[in-house]
Backbone as CSV, one residue per row, in Angstrom:
resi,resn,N_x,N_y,N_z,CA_x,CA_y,CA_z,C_x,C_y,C_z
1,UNK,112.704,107.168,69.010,111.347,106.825,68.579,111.084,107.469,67.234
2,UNK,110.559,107.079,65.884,110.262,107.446,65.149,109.342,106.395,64.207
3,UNK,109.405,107.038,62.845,107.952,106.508,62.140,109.143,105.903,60.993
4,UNK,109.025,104.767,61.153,109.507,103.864,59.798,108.615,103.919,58.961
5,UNK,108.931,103.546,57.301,108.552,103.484,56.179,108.121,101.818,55.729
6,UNK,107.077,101.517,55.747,106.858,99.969,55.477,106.834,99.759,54.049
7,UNK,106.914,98.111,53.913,107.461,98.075,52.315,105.652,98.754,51.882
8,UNK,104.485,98.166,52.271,102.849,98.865,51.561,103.003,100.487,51.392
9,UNK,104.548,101.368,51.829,104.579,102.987,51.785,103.644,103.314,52.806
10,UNK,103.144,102.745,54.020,102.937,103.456,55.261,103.593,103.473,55.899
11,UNK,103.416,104.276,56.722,104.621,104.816,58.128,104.082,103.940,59.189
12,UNK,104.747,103.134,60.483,104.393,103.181,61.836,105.523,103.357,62.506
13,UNK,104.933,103.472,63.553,105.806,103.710,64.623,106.968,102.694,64.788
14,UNK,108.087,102.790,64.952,108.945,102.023,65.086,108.950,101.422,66.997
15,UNK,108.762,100.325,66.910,108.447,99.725,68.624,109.650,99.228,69.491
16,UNK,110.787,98.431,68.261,111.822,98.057,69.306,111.640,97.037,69.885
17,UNK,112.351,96.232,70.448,112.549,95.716,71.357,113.222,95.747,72.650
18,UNK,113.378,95.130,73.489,114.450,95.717,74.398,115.497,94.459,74.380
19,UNK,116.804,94.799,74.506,117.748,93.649,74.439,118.273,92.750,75.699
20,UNK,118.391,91.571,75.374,118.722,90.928,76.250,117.528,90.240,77.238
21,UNK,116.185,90.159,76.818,115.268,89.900,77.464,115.262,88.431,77.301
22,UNK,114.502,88.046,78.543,114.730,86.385,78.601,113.052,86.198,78.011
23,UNK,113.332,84.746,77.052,111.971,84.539,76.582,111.393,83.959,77.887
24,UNK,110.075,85.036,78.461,109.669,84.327,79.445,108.144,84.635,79.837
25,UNK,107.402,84.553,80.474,105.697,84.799,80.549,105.794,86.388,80.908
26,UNK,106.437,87.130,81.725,106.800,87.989,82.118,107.347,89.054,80.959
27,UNK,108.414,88.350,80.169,108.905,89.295,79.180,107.686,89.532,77.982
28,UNK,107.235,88.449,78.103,106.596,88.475,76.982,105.353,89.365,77.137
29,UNK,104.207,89.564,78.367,103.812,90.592,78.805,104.348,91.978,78.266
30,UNK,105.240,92.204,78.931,105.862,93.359,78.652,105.887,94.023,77.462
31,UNK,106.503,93.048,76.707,106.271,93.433,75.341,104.867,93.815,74.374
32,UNK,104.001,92.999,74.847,102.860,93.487,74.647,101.885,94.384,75.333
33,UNK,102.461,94.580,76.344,102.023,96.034,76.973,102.586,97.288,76.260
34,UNK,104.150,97.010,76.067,104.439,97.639,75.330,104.416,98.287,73.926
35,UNK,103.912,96.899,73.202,103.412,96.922,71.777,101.957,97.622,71.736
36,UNK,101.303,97.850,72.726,99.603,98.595,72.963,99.939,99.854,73.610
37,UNK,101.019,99.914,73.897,100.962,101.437,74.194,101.622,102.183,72.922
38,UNK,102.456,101.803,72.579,103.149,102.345,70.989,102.236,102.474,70.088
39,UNK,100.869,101.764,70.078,99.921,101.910,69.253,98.893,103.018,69.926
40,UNK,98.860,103.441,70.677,97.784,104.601,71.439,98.377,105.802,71.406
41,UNK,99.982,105.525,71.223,100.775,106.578,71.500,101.100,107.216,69.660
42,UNK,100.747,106.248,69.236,100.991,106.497,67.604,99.737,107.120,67.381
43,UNK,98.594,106.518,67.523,97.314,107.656,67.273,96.999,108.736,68.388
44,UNK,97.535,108.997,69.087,97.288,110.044,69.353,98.239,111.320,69.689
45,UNK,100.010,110.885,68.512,100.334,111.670,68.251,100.053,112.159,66.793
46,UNK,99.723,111.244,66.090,98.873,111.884,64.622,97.578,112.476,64.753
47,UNK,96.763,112.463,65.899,95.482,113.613,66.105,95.976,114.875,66.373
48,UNK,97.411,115.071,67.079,97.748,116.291,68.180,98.616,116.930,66.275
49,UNK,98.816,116.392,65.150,99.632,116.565,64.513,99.007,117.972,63.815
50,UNK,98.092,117.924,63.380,97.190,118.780,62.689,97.231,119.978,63.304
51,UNK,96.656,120.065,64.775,96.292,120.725,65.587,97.663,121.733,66.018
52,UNK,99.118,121.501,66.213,100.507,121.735,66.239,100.658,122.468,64.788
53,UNK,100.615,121.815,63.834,100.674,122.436,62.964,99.744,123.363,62.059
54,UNK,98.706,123.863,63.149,97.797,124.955,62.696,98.271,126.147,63.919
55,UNK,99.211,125.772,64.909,99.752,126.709,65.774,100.811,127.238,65.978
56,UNK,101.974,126.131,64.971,103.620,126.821,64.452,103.596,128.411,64.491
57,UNK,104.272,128.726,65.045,105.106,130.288,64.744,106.388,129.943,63.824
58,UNK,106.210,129.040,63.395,108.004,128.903,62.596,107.032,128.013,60.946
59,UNK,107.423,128.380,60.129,106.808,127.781,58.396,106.903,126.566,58.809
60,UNK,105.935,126.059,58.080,105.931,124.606,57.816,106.739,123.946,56.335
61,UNK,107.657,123.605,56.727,108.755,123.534,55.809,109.856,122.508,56.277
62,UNK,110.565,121.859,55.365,111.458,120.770,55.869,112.727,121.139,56.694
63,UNK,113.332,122.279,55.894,114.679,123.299,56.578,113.943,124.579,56.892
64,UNK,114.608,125.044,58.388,113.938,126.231,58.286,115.462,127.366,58.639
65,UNK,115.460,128.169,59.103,116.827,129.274,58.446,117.330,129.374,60.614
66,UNK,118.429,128.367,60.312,119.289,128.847,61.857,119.012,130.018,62.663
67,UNK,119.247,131.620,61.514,119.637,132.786,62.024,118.314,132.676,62.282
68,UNK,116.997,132.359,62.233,115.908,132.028,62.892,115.455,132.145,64.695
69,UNK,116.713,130.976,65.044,117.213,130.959,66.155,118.192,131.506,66.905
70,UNK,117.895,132.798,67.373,119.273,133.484,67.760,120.051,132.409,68.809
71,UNK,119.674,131.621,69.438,120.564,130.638,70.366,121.976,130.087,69.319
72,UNK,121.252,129.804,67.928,122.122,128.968,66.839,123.374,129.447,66.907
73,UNK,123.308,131.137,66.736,124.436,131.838,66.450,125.693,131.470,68.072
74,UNK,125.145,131.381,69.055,125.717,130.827,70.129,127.025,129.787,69.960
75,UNK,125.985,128.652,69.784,126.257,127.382,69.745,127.536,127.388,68.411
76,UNK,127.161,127.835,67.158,128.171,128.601,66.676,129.606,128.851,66.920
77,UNK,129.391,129.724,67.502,130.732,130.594,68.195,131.283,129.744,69.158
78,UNK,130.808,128.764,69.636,131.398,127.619,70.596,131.848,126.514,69.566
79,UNK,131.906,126.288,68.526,131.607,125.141,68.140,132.859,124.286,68.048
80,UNK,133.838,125.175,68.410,135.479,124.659,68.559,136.102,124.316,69.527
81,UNK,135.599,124.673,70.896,135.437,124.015,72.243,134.404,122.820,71.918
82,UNK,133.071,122.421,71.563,132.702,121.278,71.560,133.453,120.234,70.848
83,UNK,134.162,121.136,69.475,134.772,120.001,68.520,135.870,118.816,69.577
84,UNK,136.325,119.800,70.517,138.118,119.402,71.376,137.470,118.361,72.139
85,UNK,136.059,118.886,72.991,135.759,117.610,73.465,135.546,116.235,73.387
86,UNK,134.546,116.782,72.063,134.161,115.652,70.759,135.719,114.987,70.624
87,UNK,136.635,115.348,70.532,137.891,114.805,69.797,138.697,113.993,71.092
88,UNK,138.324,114.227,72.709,138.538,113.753,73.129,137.856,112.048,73.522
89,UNK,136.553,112.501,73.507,135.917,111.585,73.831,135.732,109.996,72.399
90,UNK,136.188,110.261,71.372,136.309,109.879,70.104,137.460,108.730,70.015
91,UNK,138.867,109.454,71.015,139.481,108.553,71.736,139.119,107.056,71.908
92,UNK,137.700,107.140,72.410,137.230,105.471,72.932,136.059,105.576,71.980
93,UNK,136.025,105.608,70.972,135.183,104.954,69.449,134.375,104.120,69.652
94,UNK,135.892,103.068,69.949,134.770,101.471,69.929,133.915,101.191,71.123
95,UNK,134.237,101.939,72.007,133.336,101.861,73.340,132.203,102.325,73.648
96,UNK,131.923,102.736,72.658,130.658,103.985,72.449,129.491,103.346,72.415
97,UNK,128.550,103.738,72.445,127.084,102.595,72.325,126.575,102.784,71.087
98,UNK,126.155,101.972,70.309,125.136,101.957,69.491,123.919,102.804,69.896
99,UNK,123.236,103.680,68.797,122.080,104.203,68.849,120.933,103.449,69.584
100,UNK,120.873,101.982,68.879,119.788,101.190,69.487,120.086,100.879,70.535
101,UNK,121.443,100.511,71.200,121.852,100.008,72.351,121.054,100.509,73.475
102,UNK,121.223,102.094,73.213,120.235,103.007,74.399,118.713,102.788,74.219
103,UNK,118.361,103.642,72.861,117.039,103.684,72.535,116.485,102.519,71.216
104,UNK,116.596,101.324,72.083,115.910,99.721,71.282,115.210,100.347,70.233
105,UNK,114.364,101.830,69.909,113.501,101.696,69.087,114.426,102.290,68.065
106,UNK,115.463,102.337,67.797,116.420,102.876,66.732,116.717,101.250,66.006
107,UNK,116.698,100.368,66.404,116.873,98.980,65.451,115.950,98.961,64.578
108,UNK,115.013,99.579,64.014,114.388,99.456,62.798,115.725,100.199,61.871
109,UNK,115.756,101.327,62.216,116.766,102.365,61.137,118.112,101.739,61.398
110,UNK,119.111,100.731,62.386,120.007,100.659,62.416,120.796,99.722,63.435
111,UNK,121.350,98.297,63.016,120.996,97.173,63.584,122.738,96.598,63.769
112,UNK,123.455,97.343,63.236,125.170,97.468,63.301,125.801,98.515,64.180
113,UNK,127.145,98.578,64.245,128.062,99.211,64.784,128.129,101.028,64.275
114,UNK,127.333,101.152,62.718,127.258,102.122,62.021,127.478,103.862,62.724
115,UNK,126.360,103.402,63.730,125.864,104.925,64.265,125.550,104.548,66.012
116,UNK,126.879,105.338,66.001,127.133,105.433,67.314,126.531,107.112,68.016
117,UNK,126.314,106.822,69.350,125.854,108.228,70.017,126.710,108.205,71.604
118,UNK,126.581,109.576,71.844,127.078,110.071,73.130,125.765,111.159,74.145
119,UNK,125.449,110.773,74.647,124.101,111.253,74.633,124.747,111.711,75.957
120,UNK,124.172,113.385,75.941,123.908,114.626,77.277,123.014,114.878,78.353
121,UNK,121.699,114.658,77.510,120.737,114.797,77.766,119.129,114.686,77.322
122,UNK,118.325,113.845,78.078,117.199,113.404,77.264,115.895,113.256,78.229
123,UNK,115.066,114.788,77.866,113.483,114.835,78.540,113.833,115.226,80.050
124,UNK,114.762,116.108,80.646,115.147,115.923,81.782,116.174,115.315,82.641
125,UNK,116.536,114.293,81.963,117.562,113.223,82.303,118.693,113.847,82.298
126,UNK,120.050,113.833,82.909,121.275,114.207,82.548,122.380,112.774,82.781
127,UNK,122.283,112.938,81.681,123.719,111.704,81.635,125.204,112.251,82.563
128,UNK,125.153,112.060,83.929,125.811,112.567,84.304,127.446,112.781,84.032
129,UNK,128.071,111.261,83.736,129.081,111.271,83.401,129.635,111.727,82.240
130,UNK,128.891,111.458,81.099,129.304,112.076,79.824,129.717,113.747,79.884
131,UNK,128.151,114.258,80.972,128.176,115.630,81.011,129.813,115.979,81.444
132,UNK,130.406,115.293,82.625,131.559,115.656,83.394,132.596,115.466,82.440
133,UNK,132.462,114.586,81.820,133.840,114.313,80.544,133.889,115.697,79.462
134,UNK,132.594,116.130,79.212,132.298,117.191,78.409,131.911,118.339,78.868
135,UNK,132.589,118.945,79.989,131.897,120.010,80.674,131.672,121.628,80.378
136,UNK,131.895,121.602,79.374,131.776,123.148,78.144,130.754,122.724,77.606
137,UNK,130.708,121.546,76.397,129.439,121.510,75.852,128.355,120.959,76.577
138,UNK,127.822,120.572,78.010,127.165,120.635,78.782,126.549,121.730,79.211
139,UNK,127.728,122.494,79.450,127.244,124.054,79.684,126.525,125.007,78.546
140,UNK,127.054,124.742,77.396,126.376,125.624,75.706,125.242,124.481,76.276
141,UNK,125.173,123.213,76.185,123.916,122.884,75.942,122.556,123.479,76.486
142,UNK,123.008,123.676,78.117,122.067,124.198,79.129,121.394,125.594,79.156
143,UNK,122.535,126.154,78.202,121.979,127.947,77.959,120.535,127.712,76.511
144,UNK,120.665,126.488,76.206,119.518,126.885,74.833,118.023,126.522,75.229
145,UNK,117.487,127.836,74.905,116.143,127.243,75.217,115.113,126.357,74.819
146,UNK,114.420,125.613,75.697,113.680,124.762,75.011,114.641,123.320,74.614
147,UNK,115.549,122.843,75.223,116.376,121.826,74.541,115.760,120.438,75.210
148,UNK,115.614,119.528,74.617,114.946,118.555,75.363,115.748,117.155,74.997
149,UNK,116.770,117.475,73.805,117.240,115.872,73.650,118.666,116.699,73.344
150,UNK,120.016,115.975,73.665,121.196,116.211,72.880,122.158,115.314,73.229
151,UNK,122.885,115.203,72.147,124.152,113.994,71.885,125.391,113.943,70.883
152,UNK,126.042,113.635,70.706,127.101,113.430,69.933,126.184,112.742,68.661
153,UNK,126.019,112.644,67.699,125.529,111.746,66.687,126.642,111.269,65.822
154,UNK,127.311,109.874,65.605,128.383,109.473,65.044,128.035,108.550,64.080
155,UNK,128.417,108.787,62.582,127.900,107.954,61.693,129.294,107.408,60.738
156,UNK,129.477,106.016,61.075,130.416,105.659,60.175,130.467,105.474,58.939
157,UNK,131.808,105.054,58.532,131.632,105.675,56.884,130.952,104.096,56.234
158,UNK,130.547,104.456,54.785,129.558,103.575,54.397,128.015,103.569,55.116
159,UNK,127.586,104.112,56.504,126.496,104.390,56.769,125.384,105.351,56.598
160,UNK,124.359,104.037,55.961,123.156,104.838,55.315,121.484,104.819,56.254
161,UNK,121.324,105.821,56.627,119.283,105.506,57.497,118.745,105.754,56.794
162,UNK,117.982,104.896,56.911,117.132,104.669,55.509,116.041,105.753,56.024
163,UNK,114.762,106.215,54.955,113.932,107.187,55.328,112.888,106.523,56.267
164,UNK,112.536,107.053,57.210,111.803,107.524,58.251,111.527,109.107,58.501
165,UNK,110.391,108.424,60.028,110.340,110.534,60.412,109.814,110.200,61.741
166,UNK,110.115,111.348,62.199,110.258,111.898,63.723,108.888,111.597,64.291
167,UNK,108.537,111.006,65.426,107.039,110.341,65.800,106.008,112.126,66.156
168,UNK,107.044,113.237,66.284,105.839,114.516,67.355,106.198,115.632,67.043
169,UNK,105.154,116.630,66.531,105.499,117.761,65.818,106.034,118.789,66.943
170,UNK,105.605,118.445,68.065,106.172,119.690,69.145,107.405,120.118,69.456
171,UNK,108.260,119.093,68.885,110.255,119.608,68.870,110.170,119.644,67.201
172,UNK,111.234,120.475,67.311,112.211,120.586,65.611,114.000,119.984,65.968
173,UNK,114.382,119.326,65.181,115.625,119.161,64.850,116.756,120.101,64.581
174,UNK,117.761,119.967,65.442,119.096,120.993,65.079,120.672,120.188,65.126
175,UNK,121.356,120.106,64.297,122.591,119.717,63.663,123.662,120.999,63.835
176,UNK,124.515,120.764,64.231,125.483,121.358,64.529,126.817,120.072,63.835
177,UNK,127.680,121.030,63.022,128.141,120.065,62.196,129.738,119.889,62.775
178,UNK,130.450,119.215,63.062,131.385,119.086,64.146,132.463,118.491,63.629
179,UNK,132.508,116.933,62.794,133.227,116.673,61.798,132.678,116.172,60.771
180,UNK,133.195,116.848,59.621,132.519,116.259,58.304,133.639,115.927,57.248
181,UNK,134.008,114.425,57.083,135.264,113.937,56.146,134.738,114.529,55.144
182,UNK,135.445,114.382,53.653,135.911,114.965,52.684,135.321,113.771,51.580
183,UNK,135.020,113.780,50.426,134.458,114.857,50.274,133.309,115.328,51.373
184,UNK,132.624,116.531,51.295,131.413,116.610,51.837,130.172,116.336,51.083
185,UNK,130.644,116.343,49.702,128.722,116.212,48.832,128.643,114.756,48.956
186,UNK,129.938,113.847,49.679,129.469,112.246,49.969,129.038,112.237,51.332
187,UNK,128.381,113.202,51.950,127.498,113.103,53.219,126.805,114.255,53.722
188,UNK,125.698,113.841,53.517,124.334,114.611,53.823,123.103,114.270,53.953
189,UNK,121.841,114.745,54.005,120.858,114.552,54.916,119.353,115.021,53.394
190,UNK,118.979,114.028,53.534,117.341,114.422,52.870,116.194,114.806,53.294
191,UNK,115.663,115.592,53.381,114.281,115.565,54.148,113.300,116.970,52.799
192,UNK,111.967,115.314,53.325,111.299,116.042,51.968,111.591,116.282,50.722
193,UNK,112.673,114.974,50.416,113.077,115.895,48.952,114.261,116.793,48.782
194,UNK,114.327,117.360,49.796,115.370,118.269,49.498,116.819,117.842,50.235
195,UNK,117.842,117.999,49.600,119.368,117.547,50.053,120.137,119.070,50.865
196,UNK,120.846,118.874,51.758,121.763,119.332,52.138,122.874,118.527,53.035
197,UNK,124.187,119.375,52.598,125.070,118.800,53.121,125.765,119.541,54.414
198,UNK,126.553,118.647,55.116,127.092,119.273,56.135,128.353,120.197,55.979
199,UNK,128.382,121.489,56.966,129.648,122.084,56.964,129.942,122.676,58.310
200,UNK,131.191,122.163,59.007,132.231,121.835,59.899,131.686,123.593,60.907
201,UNK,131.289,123.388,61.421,130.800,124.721,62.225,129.215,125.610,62.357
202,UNK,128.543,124.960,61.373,127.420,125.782,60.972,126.260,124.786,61.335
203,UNK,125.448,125.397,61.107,124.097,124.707,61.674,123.218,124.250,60.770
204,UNK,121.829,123.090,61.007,121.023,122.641,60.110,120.246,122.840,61.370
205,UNK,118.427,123.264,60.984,117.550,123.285,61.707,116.283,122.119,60.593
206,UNK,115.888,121.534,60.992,114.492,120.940,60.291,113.464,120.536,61.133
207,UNK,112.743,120.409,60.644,111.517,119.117,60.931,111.510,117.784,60.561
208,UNK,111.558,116.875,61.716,111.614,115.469,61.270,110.642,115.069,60.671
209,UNK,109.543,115.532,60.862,108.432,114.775,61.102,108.044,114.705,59.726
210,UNK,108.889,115.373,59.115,109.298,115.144,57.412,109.614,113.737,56.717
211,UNK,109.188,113.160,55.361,110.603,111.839,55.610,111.807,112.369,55.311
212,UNK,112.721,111.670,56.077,114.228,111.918,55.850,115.225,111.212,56.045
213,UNK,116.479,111.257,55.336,116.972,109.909,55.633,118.482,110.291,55.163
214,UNK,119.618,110.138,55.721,121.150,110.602,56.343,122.039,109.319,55.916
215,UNK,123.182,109.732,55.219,124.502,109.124,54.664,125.566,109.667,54.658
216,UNK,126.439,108.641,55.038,128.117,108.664,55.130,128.773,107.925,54.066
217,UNK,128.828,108.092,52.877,129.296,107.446,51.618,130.780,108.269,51.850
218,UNK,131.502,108.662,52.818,133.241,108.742,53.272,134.152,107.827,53.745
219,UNK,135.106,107.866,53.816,136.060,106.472,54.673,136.046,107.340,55.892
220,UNK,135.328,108.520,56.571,135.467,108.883,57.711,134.489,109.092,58.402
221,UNK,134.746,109.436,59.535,133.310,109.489,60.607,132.662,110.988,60.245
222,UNK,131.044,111.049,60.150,130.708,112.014,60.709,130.171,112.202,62.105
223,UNK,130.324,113.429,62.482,130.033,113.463,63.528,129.081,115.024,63.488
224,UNK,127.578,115.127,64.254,127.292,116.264,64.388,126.827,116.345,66.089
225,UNK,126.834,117.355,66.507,125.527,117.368,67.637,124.214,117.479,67.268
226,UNK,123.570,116.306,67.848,122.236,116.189,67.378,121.539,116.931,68.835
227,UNK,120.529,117.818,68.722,119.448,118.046,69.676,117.958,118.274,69.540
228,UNK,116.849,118.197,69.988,115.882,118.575,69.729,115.093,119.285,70.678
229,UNK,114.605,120.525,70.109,114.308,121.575,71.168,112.532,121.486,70.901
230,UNK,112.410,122.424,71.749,110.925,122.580,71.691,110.375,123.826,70.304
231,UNK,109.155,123.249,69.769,108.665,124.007,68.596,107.776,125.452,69.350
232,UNK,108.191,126.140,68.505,107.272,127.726,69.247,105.931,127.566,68.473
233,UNK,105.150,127.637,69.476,103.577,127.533,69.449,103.078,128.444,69.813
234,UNK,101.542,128.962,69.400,100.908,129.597,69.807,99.989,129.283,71.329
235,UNK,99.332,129.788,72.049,99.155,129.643,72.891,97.310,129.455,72.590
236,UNK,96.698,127.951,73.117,97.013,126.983,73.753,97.836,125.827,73.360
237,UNK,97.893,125.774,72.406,98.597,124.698,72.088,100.579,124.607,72.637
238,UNK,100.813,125.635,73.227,102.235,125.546,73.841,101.781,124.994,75.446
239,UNK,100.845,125.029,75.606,100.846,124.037,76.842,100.483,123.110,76.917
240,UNK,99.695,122.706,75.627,99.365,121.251,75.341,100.637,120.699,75.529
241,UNK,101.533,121.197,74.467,102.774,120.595,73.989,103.848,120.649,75.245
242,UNK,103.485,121.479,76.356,104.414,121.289,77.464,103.723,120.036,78.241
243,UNK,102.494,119.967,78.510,102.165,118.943,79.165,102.601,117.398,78.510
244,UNK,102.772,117.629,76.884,102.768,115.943,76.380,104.138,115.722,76.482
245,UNK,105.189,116.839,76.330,106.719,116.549,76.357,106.970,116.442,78.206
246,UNK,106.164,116.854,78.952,106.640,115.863,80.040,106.365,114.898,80.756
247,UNK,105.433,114.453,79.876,104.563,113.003,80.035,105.311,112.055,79.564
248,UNK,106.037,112.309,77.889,106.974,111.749,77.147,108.000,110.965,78.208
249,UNK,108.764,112.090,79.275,109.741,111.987,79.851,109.245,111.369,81.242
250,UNK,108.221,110.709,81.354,108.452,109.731,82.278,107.557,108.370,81.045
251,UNK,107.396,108.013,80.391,107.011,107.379,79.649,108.231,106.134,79.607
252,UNK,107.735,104.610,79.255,108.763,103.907,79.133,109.850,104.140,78.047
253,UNK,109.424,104.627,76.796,110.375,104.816,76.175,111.715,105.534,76.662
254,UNK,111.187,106.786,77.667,112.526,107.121,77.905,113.342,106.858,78.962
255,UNK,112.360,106.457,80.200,112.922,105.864,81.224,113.828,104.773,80.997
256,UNK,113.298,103.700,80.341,113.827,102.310,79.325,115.510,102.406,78.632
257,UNK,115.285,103.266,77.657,116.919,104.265,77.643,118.044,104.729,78.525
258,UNK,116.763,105.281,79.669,117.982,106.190,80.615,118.730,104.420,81.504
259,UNK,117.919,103.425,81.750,118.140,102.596,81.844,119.861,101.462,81.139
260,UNK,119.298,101.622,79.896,120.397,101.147,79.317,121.494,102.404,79.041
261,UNK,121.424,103.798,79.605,122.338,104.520,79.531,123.153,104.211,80.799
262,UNK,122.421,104.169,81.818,123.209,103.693,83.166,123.833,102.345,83.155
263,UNK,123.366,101.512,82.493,124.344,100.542,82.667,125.665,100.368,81.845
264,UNK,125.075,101.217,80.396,126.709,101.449,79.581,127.368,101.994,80.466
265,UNK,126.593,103.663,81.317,128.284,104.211,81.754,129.254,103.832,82.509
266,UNK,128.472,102.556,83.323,129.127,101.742,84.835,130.195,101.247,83.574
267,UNK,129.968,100.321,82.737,131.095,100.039,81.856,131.873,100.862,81.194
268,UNK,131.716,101.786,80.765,132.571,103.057,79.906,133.332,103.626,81.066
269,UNK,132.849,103.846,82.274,133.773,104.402,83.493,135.043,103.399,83.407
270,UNK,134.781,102.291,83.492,136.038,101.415,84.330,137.218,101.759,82.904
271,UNK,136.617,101.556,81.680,137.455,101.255,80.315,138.087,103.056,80.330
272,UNK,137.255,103.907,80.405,138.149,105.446,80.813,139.175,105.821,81.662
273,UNK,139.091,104.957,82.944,139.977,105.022,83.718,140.967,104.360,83.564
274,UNK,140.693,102.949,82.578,141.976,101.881,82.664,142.929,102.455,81.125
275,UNK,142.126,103.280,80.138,142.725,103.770,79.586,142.428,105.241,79.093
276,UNK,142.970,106.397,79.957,142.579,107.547,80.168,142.626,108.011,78.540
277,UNK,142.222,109.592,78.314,142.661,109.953,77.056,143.531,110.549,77.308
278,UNK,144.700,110.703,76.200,145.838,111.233,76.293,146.243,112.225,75.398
């Protein structure tokens, strides 16, 4: 879910569709139930925006500093056990889902084969099987606090997302950089203006809710772990923000996902087994 950039330079919410729907009285409902809740859900995460960001314990700033997060330094020191997994599971490339495949509302930013994901975990959810294929970085994942989204993030080469930003100030963004082809100043990440690039072990922390917008100008894949944890708030507003992030997680958007996550893995199971990694 996030805030696309329209050609007038306003942001909305990016809505999605869902795939494979039959044109029908029924679907078509849906969609417009759906299209009225994306709009209630868009204003009244830009009222809660102000209010979040008069209660940050962390700067309001596009990058903010890893060693910030003592968990970072963790994740870190693991980051060569996740790479092996990553390298196993990479094995089956083409089998992988598209970003939008899971979460329909990623087809504004990305409508090709480009940017593929492996997703862990999302609002509660545990992707069970992925977890079992990856059972180290399942485990780093589960020790960090506050983690509410995480995945493999895979961006092929020539792939560019265009700028957008993150729909809810109550998580921050963290990158863990896993593989990064060569050169590296041909892949990196904008937000706000400011550039950084990736490096093979180390961490990026930001705020989406920044615009920002990510390229692979390499003939190789990048790959980072993408997650998004919860923002440290002052108190009341950290229970606002606990009550709306688990409202989020029964919300269609994510149920809708966990949806099309279950039906990829019934297919990714049979294609793992018929051709194991080796």
């Amino acid at each position: 879910m996030d805030w696309v950039r329209q050609k007038s330079g306003k942001f909305c919410l990016a809505s999605g569709s869902q795939p494979g729907l039959v044109k029908s009285g029924k679907s078509c409902l849906f969609r417009l139930m759906r299209a009225r809740l994306m709009k209630i859900l868009q204003r009244v995460l830009w009222q809660l925006e102000k209010l979040l960001s008069g209660s940050s314990l962390v700067p309001e700033q596009a990058f903010l500093e890893p060693a910030d997060f003592g968990w970072t330094r963790m994740l870190e020191g693991n980051w060569a056990t996740i790479r092996r997994e990553l390298d196993e599971v990479m094995q089956h490339r083409s089998n992988l889902p598209n970003f939008q495949d899971i979460s329909p509302d990623q087809r504004k930013l990305s409508q090709d084969d480009g940017w593929k994901t492996y997703f862990f975990f999302a609002y509660g959810f545990q992707a069970k099987g992925n977890c079992e294929r990856c059972p180290e970085t399942a485990r780093i994942l589960k020790e960090v606090p506050g983690m509410k989204t995480a995945l493999f993030s895979i961006l092929a080469p020539g792939k560019h997302l265009p700028e957008h930003r993150g729909p809810y100030k109550g998580v921050l963004r963290y990158h863990l950089a896993l593989t990064i082809p060569q050169p590296a100043s041909s892949c990196g990440i904008k937000v706000n203006g400011e550039t950084r690039h990736w490096e093979e072990g180390k961490s990026l922390v930001f705020d989406d809710t920044y615009r920002h917008e990510a390229w692979n100008d390499t003939n190789g894949d990048r790959v980072v772990l993408f997650m998004d944890f919860v923002r440290p708030l002052r108190f009341p507003a950290s229970l606002l923000n606990w009550v709306l992030l688990n409202a989020i997680a029964l919300s269609p958007l994510v149920l809708g996902a966990k949806g099309n996550y279950l039906a990829w893995e019934k297919r990714f199971e049979k294609v793992v087994n018929a051709n194991p990694a080796k």
